[in-house]
KEFI-651423 format. One record per atom (N, C-alpha, C): atom name; x, y, z; residue in three letters. Coordinates in steps of 0.02 Angstrom, whole numbers, plus 32768, in hexadecimal, padded with zeros to 4 digits. Layout:
{site:CA xx:X yy:Y zz:Z code:ALA} $
...
% end
This chain:
{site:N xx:6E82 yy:2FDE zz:968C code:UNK} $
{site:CA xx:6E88 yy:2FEB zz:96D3 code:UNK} $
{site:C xx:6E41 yy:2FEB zz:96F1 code:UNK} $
{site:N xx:6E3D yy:2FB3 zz:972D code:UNK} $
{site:CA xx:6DF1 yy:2FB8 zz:973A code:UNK} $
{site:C xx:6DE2 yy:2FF7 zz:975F code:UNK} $
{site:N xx:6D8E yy:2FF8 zz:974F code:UNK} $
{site:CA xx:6D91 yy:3058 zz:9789 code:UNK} $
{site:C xx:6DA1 yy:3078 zz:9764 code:UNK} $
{site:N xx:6DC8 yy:308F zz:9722 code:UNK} $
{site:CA xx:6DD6 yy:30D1 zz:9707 code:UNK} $
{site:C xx:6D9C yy:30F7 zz:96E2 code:UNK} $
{site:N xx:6DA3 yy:312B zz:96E5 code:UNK} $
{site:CA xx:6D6C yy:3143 zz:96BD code:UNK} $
{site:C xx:6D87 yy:3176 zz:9681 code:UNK} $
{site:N xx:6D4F yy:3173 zz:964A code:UNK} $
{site:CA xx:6D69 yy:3186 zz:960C code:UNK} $
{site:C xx:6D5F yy:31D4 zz:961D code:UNK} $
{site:N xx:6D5A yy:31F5 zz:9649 code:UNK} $
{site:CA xx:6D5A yy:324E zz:9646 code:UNK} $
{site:C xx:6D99 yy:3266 zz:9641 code:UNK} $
{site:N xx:6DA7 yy:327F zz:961F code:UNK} $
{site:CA xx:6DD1 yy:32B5 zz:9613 code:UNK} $
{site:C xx:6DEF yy:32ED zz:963A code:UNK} $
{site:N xx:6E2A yy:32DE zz:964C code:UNK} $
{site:CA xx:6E36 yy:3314 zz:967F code:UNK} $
{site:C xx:6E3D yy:3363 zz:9647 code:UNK} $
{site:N xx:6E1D yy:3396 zz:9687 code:UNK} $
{site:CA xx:6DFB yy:33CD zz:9650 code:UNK} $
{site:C xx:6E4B yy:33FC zz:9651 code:UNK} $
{site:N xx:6E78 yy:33DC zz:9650 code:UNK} $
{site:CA xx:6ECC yy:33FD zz:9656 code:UNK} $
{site:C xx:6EE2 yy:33FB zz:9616 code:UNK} $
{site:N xx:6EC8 yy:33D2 zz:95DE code:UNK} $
{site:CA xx:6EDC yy:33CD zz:95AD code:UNK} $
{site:C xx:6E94 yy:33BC zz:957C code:UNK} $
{site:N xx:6E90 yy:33DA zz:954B code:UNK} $
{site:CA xx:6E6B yy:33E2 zz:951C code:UNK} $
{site:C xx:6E89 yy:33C5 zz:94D0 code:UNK} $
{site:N xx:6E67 yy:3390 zz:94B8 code:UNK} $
{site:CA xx:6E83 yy:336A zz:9472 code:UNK} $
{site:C xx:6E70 yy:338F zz:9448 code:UNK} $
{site:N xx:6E6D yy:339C zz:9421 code:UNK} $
{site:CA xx:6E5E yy:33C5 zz:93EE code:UNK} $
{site:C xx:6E26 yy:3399 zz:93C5 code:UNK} $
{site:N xx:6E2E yy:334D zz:93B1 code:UNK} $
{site:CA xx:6DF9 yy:3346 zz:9377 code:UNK} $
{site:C xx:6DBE yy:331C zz:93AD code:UNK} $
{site:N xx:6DC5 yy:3329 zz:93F7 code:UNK} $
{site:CA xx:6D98 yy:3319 zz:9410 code:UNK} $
{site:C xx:6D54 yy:3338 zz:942C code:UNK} $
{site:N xx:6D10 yy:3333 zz:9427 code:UNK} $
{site:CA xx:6CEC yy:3357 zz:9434 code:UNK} $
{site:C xx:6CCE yy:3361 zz:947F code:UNK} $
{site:N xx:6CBC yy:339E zz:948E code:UNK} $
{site:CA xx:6CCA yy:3398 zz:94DB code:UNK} $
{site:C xx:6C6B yy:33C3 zz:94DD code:UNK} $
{site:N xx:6C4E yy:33B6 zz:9510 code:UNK} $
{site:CA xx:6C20 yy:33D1 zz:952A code:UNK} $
{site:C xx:6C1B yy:3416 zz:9543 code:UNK} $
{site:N xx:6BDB yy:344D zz:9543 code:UNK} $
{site:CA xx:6BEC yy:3479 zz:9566 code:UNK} $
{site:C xx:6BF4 yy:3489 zz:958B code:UNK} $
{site:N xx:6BF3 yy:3458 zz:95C4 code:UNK} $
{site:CA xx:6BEE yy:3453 zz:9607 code:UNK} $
{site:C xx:6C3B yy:3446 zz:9625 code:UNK} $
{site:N xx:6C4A yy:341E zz:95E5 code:UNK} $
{site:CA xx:6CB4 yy:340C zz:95E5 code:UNK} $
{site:C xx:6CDB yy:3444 zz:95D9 code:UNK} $
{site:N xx:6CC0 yy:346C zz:95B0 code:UNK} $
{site:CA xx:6CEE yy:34A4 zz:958B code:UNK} $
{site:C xx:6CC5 yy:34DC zz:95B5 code:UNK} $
{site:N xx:6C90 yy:34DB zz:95C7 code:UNK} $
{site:CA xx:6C89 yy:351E zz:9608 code:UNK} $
{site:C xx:6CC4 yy:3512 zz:964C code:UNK} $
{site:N xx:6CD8 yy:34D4 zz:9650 code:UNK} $
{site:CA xx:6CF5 yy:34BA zz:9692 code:UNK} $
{site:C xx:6D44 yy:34EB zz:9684 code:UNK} $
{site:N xx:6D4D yy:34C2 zz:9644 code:UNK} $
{site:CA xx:6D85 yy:34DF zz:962C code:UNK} $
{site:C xx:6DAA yy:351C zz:9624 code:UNK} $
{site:N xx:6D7E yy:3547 zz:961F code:UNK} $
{site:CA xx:6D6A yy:3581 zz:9601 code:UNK} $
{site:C xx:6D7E yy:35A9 zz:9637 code:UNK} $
{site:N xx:6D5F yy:359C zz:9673 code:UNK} $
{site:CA xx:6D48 yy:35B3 zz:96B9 code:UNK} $
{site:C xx:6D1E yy:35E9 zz:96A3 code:UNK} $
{site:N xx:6CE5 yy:35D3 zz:9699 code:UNK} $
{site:CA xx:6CA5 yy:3614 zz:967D code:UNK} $
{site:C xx:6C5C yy:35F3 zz:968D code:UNK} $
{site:N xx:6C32 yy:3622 zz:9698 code:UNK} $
{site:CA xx:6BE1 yy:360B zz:96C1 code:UNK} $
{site:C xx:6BCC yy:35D9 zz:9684 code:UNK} $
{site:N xx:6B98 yy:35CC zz:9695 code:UNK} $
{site:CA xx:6B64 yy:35A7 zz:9654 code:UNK} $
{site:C xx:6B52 yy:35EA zz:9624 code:UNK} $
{site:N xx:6B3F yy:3617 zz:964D code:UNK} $
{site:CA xx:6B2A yy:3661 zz:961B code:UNK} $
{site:C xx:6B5F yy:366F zz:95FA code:UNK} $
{site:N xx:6B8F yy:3681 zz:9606 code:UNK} $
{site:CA xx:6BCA yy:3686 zz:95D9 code:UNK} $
{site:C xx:6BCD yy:3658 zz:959F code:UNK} $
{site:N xx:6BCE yy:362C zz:95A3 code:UNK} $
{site:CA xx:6BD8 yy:35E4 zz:9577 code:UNK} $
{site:C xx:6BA1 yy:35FD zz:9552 code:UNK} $
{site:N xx:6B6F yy:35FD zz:955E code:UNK} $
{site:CA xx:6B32 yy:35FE zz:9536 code:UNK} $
{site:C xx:6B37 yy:3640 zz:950C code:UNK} $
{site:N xx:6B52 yy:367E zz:951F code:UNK} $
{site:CA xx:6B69 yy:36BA zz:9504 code:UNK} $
{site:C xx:6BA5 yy:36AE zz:94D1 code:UNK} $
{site:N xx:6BCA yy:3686 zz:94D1 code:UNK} $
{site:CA xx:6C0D yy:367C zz:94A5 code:UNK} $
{site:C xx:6BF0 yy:3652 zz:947A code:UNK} $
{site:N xx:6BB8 yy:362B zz:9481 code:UNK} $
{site:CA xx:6BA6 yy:35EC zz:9449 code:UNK} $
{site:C xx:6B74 yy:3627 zz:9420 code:UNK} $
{site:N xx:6B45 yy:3641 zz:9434 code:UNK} $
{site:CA xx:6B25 yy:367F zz:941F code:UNK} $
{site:C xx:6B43 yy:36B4 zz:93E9 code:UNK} $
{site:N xx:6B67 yy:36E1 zz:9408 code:UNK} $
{site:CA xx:6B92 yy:3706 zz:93E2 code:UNK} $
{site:C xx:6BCB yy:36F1 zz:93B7 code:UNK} $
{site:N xx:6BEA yy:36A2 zz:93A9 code:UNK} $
{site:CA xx:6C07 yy:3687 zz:938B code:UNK} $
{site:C xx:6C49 yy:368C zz:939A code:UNK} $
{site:N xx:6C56 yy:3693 zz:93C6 code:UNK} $
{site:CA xx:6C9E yy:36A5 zz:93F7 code:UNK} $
{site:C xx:6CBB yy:3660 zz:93FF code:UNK} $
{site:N xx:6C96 yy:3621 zz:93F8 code:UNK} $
{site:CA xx:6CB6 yy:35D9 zz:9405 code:UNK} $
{site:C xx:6C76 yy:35B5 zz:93E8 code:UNK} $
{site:N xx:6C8E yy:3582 zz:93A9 code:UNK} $
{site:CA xx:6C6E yy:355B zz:9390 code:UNK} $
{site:C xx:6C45 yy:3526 zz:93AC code:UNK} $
{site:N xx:6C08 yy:351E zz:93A9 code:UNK} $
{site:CA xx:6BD9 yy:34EA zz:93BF code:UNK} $
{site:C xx:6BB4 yy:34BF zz:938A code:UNK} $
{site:N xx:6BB1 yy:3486 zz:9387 code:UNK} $
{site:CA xx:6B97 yy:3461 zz:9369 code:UNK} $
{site:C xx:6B57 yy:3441 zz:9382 code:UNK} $
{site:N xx:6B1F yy:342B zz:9371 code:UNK} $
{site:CA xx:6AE3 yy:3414 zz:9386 code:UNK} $
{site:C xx:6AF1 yy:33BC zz:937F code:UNK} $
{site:N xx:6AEF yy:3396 zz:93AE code:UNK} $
{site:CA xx:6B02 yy:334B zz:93B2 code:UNK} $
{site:C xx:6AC9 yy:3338 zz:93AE code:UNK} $
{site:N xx:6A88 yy:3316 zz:93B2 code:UNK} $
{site:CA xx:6A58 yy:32E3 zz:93DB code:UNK} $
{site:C xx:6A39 yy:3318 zz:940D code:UNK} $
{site:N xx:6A33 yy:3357 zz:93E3 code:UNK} $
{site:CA xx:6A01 yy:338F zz:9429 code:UNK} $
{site:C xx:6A33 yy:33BA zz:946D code:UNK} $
{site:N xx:6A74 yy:338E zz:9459 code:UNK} $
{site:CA xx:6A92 yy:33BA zz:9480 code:UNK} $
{site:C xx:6AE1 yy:33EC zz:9462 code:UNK} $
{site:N xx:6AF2 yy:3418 zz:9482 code:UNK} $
{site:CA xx:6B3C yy:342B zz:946A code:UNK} $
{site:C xx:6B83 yy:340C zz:9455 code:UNK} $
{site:N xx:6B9E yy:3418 zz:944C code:UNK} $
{site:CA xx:6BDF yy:33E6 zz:9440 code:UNK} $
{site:C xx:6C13 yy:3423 zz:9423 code:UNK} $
{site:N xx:6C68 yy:3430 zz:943E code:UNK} $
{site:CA xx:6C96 yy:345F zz:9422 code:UNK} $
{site:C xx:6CC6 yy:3433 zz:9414 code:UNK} $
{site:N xx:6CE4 yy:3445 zz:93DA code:UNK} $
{site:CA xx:6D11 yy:3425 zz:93BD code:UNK} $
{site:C xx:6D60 yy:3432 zz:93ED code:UNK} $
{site:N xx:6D83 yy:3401 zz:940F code:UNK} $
{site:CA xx:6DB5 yy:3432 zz:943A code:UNK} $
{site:C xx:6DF6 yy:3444 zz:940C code:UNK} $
{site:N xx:6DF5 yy:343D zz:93DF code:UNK} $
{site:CA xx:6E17 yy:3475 zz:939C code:UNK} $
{site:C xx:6DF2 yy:34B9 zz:93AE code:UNK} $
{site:N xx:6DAA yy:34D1 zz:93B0 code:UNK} $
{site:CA xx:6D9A yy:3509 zz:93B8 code:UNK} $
{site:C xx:6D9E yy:3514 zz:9415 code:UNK} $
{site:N xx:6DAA yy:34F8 zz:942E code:UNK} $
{site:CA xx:6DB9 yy:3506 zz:947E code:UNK} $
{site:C xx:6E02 yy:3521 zz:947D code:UNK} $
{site:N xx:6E31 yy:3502 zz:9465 code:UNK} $
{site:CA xx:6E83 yy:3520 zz:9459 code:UNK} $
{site:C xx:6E77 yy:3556 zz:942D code:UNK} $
{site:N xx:6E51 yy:3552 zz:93F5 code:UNK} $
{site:CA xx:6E49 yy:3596 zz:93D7 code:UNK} $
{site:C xx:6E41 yy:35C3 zz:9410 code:UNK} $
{site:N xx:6E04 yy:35CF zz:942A code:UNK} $
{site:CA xx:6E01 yy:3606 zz:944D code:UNK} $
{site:C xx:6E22 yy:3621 zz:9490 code:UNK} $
{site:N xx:6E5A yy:35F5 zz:94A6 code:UNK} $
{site:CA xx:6E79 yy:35F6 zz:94D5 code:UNK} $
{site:C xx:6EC1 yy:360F zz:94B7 code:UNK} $
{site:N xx:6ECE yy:3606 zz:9477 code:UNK} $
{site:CA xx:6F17 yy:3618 zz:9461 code:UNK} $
{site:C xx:6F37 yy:366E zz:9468 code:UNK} $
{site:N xx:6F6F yy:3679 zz:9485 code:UNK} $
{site:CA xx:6F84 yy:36A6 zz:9485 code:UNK} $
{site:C xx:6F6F yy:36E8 zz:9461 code:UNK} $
{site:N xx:6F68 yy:36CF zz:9429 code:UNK} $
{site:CA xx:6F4D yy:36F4 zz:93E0 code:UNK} $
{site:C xx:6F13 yy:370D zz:93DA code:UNK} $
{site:N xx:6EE9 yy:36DD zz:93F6 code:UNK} $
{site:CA xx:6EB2 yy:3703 zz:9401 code:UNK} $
{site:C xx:6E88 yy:371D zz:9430 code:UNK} $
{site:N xx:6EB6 yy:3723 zz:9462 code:UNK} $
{site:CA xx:6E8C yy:372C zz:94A9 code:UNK} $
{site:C xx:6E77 yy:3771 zz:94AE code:UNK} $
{site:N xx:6EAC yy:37A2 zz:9497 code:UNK} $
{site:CA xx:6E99 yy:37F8 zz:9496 code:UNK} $
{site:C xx:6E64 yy:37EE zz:9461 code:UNK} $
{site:N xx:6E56 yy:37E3 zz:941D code:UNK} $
{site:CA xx:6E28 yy:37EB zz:93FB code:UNK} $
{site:C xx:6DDE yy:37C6 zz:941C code:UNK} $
{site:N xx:6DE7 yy:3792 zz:9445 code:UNK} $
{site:CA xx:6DB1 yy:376B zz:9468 code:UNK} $
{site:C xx:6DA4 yy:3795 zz:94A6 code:UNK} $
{site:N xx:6DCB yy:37BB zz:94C4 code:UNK} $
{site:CA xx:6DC2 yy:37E6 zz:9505 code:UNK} $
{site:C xx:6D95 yy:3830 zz:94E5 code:UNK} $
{site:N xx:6DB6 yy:3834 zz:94C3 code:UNK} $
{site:CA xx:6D95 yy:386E zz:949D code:UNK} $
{site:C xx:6D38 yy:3868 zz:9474 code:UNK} $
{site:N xx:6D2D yy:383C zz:945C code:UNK} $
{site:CA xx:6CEE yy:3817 zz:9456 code:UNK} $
{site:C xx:6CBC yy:380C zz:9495 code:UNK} $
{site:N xx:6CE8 yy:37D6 zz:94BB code:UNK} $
{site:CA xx:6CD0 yy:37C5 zz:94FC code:UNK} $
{site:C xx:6CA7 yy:380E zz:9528 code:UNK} $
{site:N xx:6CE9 yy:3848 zz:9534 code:UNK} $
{site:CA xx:6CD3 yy:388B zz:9547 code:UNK} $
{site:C xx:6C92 yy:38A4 zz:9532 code:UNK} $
{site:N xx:6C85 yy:38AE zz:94EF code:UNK} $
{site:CA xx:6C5D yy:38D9 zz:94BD code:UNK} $
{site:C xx:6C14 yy:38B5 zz:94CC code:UNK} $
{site:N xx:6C1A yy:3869 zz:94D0 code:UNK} $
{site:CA xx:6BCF yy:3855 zz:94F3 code:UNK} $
{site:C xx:6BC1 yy:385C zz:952A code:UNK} $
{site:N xx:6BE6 yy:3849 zz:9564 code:UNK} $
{site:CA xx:6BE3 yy:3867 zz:9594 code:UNK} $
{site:C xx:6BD5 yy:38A6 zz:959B code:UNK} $
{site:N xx:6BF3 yy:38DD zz:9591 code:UNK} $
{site:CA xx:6BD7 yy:391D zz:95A4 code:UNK} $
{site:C xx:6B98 yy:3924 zz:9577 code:UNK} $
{site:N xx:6B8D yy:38FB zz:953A code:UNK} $
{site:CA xx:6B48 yy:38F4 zz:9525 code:UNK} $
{site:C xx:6B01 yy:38F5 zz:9548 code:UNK} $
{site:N xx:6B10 yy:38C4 zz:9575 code:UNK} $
{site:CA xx:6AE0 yy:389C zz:9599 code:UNK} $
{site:C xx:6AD9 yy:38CA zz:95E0 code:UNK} $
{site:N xx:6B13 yy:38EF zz:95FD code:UNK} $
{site:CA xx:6B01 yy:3921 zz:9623 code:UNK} $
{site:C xx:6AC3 yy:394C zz:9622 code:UNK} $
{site:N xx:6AC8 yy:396C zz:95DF code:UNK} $
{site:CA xx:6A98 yy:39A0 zz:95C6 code:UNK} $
{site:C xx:6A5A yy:3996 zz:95DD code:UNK} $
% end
């Protein structure tokens, strides 16, 4: 299709595809600081590409799944009121 472009609408996330932090912050709906706080504290997997980030979107559905959202809310909290102090 001429004109189309290969971006990804951020409504659906593939799992063995790798997405940027800038894709999975979009996703996410969370600042750049945040993002940078979850890749930090190990809350969502980051990989180092060519100098820059890269998340596996297997670990983007990870951290979005039902299952783990109270244990991820609960984490999420504990740095946050961290960083208050």
């Amino acid at each position: 299709m001429p004109g189309a472009s290969n971006v990804h609408s951020m409504t659906e996330i593939h799992s063995k595809e790798l997405y940027t932090t800038k894709e999975t912050q979009d996703f996410l709906k969370v600042s750049s600081s945040t993002m940078k706080r979850m890749i930090k504290h190990g809350i969502i997997k980051a990989h180092r590409v060519g100098g820059t980030w890269r998340i596996w979107g297997d670990d983007i559905l990870l951290l979005v799944s039902p299952k783990l959202e109270k244990k991820v809310y609960g984490v999420y909290k504990k740095i946050k009121d961290r960083t208050r102090k």
